[in-house]
N, C-alpha and C positions, 0 to 999 in steps of 0.2 A: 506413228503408233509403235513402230520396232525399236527407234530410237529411246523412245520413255520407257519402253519395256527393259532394254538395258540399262539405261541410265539409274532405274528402279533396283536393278541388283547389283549395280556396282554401289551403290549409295549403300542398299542394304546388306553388303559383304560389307565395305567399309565399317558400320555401320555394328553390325553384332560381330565380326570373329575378332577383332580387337581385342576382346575383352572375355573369352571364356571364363574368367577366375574370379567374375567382381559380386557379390552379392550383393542382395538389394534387402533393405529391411522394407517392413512395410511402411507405407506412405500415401500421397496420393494418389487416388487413383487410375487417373487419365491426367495428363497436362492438358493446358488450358485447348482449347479448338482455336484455330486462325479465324481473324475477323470475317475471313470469305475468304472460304475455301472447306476443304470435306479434312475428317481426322477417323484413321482407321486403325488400329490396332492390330499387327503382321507378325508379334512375336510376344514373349511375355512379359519381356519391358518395353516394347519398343512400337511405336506407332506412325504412323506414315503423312503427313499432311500435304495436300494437293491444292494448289490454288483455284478461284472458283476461272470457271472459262473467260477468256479475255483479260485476264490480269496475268502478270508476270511476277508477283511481291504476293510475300505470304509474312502476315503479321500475328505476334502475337501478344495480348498481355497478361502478366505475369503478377501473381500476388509482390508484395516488399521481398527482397532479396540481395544476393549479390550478384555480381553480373562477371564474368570471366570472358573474353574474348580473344581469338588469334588472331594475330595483324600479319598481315603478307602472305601469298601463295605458298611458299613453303614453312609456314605455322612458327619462324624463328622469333618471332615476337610476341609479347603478351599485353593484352589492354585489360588491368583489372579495373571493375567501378573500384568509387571512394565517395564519402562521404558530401563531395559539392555536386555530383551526379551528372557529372557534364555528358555530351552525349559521345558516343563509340563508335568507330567504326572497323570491322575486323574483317577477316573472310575465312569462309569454309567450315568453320566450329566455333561452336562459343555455351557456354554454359551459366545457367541459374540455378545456386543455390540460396535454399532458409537463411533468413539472419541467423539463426544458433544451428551449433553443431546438434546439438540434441532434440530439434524436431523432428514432429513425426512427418514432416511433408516431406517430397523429396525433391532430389534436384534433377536438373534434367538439363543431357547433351544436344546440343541442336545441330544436325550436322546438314551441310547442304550444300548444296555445290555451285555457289556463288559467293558475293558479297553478303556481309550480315553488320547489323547498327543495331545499337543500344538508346535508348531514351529513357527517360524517365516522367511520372505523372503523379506527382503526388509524394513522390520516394517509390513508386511501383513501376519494372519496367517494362518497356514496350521492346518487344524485338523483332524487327524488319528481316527478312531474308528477301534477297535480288533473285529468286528461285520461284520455279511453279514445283517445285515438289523438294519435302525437309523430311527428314525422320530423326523424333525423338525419343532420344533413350531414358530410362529410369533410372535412377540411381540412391544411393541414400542420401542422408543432407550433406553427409562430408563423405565422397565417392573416396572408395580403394580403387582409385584409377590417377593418373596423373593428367597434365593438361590436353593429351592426344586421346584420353580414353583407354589406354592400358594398365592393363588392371595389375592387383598383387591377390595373392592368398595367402594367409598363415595360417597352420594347424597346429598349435600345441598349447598345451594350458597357459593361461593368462594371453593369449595371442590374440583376444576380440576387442581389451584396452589396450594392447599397444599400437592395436591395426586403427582405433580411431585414432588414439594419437595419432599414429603417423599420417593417416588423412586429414585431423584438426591444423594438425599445423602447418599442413602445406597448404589446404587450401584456403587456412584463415590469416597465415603469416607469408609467407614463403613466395606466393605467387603476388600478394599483394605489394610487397615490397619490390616490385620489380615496376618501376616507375616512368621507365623510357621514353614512351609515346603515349604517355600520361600526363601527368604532373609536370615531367620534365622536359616535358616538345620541346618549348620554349626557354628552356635553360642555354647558356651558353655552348656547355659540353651535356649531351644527353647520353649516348651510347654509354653501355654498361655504369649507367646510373640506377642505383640499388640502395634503398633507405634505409636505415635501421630501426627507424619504431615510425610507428604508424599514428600514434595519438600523441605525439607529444611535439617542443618547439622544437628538436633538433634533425631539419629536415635535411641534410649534407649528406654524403656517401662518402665513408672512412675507409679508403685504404692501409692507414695503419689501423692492424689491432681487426676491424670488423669485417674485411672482406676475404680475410683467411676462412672463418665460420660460415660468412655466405655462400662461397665456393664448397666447402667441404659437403652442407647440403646438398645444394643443389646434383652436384656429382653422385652425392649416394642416391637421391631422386630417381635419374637414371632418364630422363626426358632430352629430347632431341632439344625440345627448345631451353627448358635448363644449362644445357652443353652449351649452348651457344650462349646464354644469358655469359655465363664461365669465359667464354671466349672473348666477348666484349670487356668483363670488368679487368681481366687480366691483361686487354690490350688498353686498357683505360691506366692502369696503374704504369703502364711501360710509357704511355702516351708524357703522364703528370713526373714522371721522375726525369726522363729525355727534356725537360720541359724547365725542370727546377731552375731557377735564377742567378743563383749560386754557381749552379754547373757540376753540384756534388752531386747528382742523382738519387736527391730524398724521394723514399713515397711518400708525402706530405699527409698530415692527420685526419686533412679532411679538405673534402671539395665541397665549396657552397652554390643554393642556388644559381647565386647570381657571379659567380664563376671563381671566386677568391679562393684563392688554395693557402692552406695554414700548415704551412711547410717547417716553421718552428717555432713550439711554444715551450716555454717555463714556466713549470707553476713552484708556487711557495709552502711550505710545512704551515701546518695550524698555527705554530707558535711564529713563524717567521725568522726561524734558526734558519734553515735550511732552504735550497730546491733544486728543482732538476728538469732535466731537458726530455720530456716525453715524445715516447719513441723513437729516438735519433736512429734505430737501424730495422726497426720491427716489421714496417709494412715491406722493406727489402729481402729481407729472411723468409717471410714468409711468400713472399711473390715466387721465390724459387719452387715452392712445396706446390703451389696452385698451378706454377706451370707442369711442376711432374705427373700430378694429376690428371690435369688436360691432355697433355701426350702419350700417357700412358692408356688413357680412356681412347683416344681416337688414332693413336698410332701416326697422326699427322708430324711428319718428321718433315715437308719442307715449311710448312707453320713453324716450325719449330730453327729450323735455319734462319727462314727469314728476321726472327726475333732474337736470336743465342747473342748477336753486338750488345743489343740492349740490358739483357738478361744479364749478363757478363759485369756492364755497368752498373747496376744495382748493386752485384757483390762487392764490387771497386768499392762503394763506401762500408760497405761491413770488414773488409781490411783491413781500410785507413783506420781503423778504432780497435786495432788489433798491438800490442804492443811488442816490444823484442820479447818478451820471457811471454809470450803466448798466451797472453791475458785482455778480453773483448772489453771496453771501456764503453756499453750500452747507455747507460743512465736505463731508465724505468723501458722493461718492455712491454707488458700488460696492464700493470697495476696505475691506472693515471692518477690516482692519490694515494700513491705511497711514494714518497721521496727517495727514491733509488737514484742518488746521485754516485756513481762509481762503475762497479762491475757486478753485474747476476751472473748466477750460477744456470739461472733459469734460460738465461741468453747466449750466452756462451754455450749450451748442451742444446739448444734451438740452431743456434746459425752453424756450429759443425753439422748438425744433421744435413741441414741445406749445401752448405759444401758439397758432401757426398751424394746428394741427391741432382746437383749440378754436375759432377764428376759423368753420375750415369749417364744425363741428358748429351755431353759432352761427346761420350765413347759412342752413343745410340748413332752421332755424326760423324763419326771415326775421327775426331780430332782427340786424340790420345794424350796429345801433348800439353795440352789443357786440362783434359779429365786428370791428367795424372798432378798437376798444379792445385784442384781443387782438394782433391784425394790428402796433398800433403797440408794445405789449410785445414784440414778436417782434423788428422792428427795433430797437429800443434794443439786444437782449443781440448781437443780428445784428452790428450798428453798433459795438460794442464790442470785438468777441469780436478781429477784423481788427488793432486801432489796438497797436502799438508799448507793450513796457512802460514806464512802471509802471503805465499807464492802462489799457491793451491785455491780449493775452493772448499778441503775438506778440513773441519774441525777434529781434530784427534781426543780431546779430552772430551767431548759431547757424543763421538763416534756420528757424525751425518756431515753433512752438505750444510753449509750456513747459505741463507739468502744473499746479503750482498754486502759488500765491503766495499766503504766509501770512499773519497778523495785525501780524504785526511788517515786513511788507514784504520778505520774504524769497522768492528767487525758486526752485522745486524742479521739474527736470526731467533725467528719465533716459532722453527720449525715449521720451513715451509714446504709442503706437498713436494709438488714440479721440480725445485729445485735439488730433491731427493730422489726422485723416482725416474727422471731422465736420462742423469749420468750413467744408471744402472740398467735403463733400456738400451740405452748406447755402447754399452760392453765396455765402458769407463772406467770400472770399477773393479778391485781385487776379490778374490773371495771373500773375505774378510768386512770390508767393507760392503759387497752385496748383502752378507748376510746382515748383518748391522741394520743396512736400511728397510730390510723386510721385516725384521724386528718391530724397529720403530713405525713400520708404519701399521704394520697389526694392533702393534698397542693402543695406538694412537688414533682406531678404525672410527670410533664414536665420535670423534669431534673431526673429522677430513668427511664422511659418511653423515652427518646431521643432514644434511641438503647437497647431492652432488654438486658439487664437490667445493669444500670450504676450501681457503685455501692457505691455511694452515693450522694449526695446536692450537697455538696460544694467541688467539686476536686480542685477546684483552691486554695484551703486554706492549705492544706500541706503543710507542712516546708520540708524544703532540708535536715531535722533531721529524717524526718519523711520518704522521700523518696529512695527509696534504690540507689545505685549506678551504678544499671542499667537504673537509669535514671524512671522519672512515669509512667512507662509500665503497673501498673495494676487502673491507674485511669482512667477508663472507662468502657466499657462495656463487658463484657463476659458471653460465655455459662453459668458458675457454679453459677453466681448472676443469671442469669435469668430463671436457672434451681426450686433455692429456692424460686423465685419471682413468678413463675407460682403455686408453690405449696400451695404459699398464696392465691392467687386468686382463686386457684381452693377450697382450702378451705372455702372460704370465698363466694363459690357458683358464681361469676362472668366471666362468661362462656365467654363475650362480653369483659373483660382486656385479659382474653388467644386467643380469635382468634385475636384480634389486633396485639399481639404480633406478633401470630403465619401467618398473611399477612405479615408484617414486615418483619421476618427473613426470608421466604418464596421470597420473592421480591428482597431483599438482593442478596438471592440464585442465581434465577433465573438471572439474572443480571451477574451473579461471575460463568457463568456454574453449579450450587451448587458448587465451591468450595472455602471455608469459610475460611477465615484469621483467624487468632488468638485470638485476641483487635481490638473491634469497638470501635476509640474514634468519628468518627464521626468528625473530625475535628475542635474538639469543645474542647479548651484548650491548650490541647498538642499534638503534631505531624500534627502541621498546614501543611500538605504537598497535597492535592488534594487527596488524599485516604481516603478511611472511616476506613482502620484499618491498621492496625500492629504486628511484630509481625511474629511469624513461618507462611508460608504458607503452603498453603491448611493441611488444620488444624483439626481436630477429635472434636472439643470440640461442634461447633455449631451445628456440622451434628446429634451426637450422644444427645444433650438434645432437638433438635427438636421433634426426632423420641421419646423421655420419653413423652415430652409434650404436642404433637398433642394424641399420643396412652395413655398413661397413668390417663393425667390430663383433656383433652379436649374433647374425644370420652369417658376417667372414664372408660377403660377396662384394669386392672393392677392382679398382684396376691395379691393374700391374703390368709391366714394364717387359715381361718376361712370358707373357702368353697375352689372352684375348682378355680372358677374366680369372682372378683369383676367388679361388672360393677354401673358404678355412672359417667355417663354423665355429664358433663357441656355445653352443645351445648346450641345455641341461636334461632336458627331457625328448625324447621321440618326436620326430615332428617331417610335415610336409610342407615345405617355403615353394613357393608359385613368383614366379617374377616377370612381367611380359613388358615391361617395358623397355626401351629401346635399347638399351645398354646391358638389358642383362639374356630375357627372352629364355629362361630358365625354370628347370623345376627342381630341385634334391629330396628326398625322401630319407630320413637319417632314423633309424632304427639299432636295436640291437647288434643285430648278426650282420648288416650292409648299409652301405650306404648308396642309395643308387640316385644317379644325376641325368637328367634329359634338357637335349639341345633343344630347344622349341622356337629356335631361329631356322632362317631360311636358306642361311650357309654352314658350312663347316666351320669347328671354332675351336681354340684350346682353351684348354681353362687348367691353373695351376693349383694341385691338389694339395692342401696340407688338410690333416686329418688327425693331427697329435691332440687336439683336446678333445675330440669324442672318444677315440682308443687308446688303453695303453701302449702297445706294439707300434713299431717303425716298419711291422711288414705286414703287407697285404697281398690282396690276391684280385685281381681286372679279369672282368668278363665282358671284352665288349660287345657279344653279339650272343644270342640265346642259342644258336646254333653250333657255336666253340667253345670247346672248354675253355676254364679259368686259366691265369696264367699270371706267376709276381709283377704283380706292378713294379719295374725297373725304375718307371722317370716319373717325376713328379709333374709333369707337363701330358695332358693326354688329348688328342683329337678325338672329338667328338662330329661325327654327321650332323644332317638337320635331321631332325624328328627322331634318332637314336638314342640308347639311352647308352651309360657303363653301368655297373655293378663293381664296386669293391667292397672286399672281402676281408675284414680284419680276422688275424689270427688267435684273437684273445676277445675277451666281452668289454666293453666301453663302464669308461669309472665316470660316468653321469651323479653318481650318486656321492662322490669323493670331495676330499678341498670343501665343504661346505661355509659361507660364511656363518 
């Protein structure tokens, strides 16, 4: 009897303090009762089920839904249902949500402290718990919680569409795409296997080009088991390039099923002028970015030893395609039908980044001698990227960045976004030329801004040389432009260009169930058909740089390298952000006259403050305890306790209202 009486409140601590922050819309109003067994109600969402005496299993069924499961005792894996309904087996948690995000039923956490199985009956499931006693929780049909049950809260205007967003597409994209001990048991290579659309024939996990976005989500997510999803595809791409045939260390374009790795393809121009070698350096570049991330999120620096040989080796081929006068020889990074046979500007200002982002990872293991190797690779493409064509990558009589210049010396630009706006996040640029390209891209806001983010001016101006023979599938708009286009804005402190955005793709969402096509052209050019996009459905790519962009770029709560957590807001309006998930475990309160931040973890923590796009001023004033006076915040870096809060103190009033677009 003593025993169940604690078992009963470790289950029900577990069980409601997770989640302080999650609200519930209305719904149903009790979850189903167990076949045998009694169902009580102990809290105001949460109810308790007891097996009947002499049974050990408590079942339950469940109207049609989705079915979400952990697999293993410490919850690193995930078993989503899918559409052939096979049966499940996970432990400790597992959750049932509505087929739509916009029912009124709700979904419900099962938490229990055994094993748990999923079946199905008709398309309705049945769920098993190995437990005499479950409780569950209520939630709405797409929880503001992530797969352990920790919640988020947002307060400030328009914050109730972008909070379903952000729940529509993790739990209707995000989690489903995670295929391991799914779909993929019986793959050759299963670990950090990760799909990118769900309803369509291309069932492979892309290293190049898509597992930068998948990662960058999952990261801003902020889930224990996310982190690790991140930990596997990252060891998965170190696994496939250690692996290459060749012995160059390609991340190959894609892994199949049934194990074949498509390490190099060329496609052909519409017209059959032209073609090119897609992504010869891309899934490399950015495997560097995913590992800074990762390290920088968990501070794992012998993770990080044990992999820096391989890591090392990936940049070995972004080198070799490096020439004497400091010029990357990529062919296409992004764009797989656009014939980028030559040198990008967009590449070249991508793989310096990684450089330098290698440099740090380098120094983090005191090998100096190295960091300081990567450092001068950075500058060379740095050094280049600035100088005047043919050599350069700048157009003087146009004033911008041209896209790319071929084999034959051929110079192709239609005004493209990224390869404008990177240089000049990179501090590549003279004054001169910064100014120029802030120019153009203001002018130019209507046709980059149609659908975040187009990805250039003038799509209509391609040539059939220029276009691949899949026809103009990448002239329009996509997650990966409007991933680097928020990064600009958010740089550039315009808090008021990323919620636009982020209503935008949010409205989209909502509209689509959250589930996102592939290519927004927006009907604007090409694919005059009554759809706004094209293209794989339901598709990883929008769902996965929303959740970067709303968490990372717009709320300014990302890792870094230099504390625990960085936080650097670009919000526009007053607002209370709630964050209880594993990685962040926060709350900030951003006001007028302060801004005040609470640890809501269980240890002491730093977190790096920038604060320049709510306040004009570079000085403030920290108050970390009610009992002390204020005092100048000297370091940008501040310790915070558990369950404390700081207070800073701007000396001037916040231009929220400024830069409008």
């Amino acid at each position: 009897m003593v025993n169940m009486f604690v078992l009963t409140w470790i289950l029900l601590a577990f069980t409601v303090f997770q989640w302080p922050c999650v609200p519930v819309s209305a719904g149903s109003a009790s979850p189903p009762p167990p076949v045998a067994g009694d169902l009580v109600q102990v809290d105001r969402h949460i109810w308790k089920a007891t097996a009947a005496s002499g049974n050990s299993d408590l079942v339950f069924n469940f109207p049609s839904g989705l079915v979400i499961l952990l697999d293993s005792g410490d919850g690193d894996y995930v078993l989503p249902s899918n559409a052939s309904h096979v049966p499940l087996q996970g432990h400790g948690r597992g959750w049932v949500l509505p087929e739509l995000s916009n029912s009124s039923d709700s979904a419900w956490m099962i938490t229990a402290n055994g094993s748990l199985s999923a079946s199905f009956e008709h398309g309705q499931p049945r769920l098993a718990a190995n437990a005499s006693l479950v409780f569950l929780t209520q939630h709405r049909a797409r929880p503001y919680a992530d797969i352990h049950g920790d919640g988020f809260s947002l307060d400030f205007p328009s914050a109730g569409r972008l909070s379903d967003a952000l729940a529509g597409f993790y739990w209707g994209t995000m989690l489903p795409c995670v295929i391991e001990r799914t779909a993929a048991t019986e793959y050759p290579i299963s670990e950090g296997y990760v799909v990118s659309t769900l309803a369509d024939k291309y069932q492979g996990t892309y290293p190049d080009v898509d597992h930068e976005f998948q990662v960058k989500g999952r990261v801003a997510s902020g889930s224990s088991l996310d982190l690790a999803v991140v930990r596997r595809m990252i060891e998965l791409d170190l696994r496939l390039a250690r692996e290459d045939p060749c012995h160059l260390w390609r991340a190959p374009c894609s892994l199949q099923p049934d194990g074949r790795r498509e390490y190099h393809i060329r496609r052909n121009s519409e017209d059959g002028a032209t073609n090119a070698n897609m992504f010869l350096i891309t899934g490399n570049v950015e495997l560097v970015e995913s590992v800074w991330l990762y390290v920088a999120r968990t501070k794992d620096f012998e993770w990080l030893r044990g992999n820096i040989p391989s890591i090392e080796r990936a940049m070995w081929l972004v080198e070799s395609h490096i020439d004497n006068m400091g010029r990357l020889w990529s062919d296409v990074y992004y764009e797989d039908q656009v014939m980028k046979d030559g040198r990008e500007t967009m590449s070249s200002a991508l793989a310096s980044r990684s450089f330098g982002l290698l440099a740090q990872l380098e120094r983090l293991l005191g090998r100096n001698d190295t960091a300081q190797h990567y450092e001068e690779m950075a500058k060379i493409l740095v050094d280049t990227l600035a100088q005047p064509l043919p050599m350069g990558y700048w157009d003087q009589e146009s004033n911008r960045f041209v896209d790319w210049v071929d084999r034959s010396g051929v110079v192709h630009d239609h005004i493209h976004l990224l390869a404008n706006i990177l240089p000049v996040m990179l501090g590549a640029t003279d004054p001169a030329q910064t100014s120029h390209v802030t120019d153009m891209v203001q002018h130019e806001m209507s046709e980059f801004q149609r659908f975040p983010t187009f990805l250039s001016a003038r799509i209509a101006n391609y040539t059939r040389s220029e276009i691949g023979d899949g026809g103009p599938y990448d002239l329009c708009a996509a997650g990966r432009y409007w991933c680097w286009d928020a990064a600009y804005w958010a740089w550039r402190g315009r808090g008021d260009v990323l919620l636009t955005q982020l209503e935008t793709v949010a409205e989209m969402g909502r509209s689509e169930d959250y589930i996102m096509g592939e290519r927004y052209d927006m009907d604007y050019v090409y694919y005059i058909d009554g759809s706004p996009w094209h293209g794989a459905a339901h598709y990883y790519e929008y769902p996965c740089v929303f959740v970067w962009v709303m968490v990372a770029e717009f709320l300014g709560i990302r890792p870094t390298i230099d504390a625990d957590i960085l936080v650097a807001p670009r919000l526009v309006d007053a607002a209370t952000i709630e964050l209880n998930q594993n990685a962040y475990q926060l709350r900030y309160v951003y006001g007028k006259d302060s801004f005040v931040l609470t640890n809501l973890g269980s240890a002491a923590r730093t977190f790096q403050l920038d604060l320049s796009a709510l306040y004009h001023q570079s000085t403030f004033m920290i108050r970390l305890d009610a009992t002390v006076p204020e005092k100048p915040l000297a370091n940008t870096v501040v310790l915070v306790q558990p369950g404390a809060s700081v207070t800073i103190t701007p000396r001037q009033t916040p231009h929220i209202d400024e830069l409008k677009l």
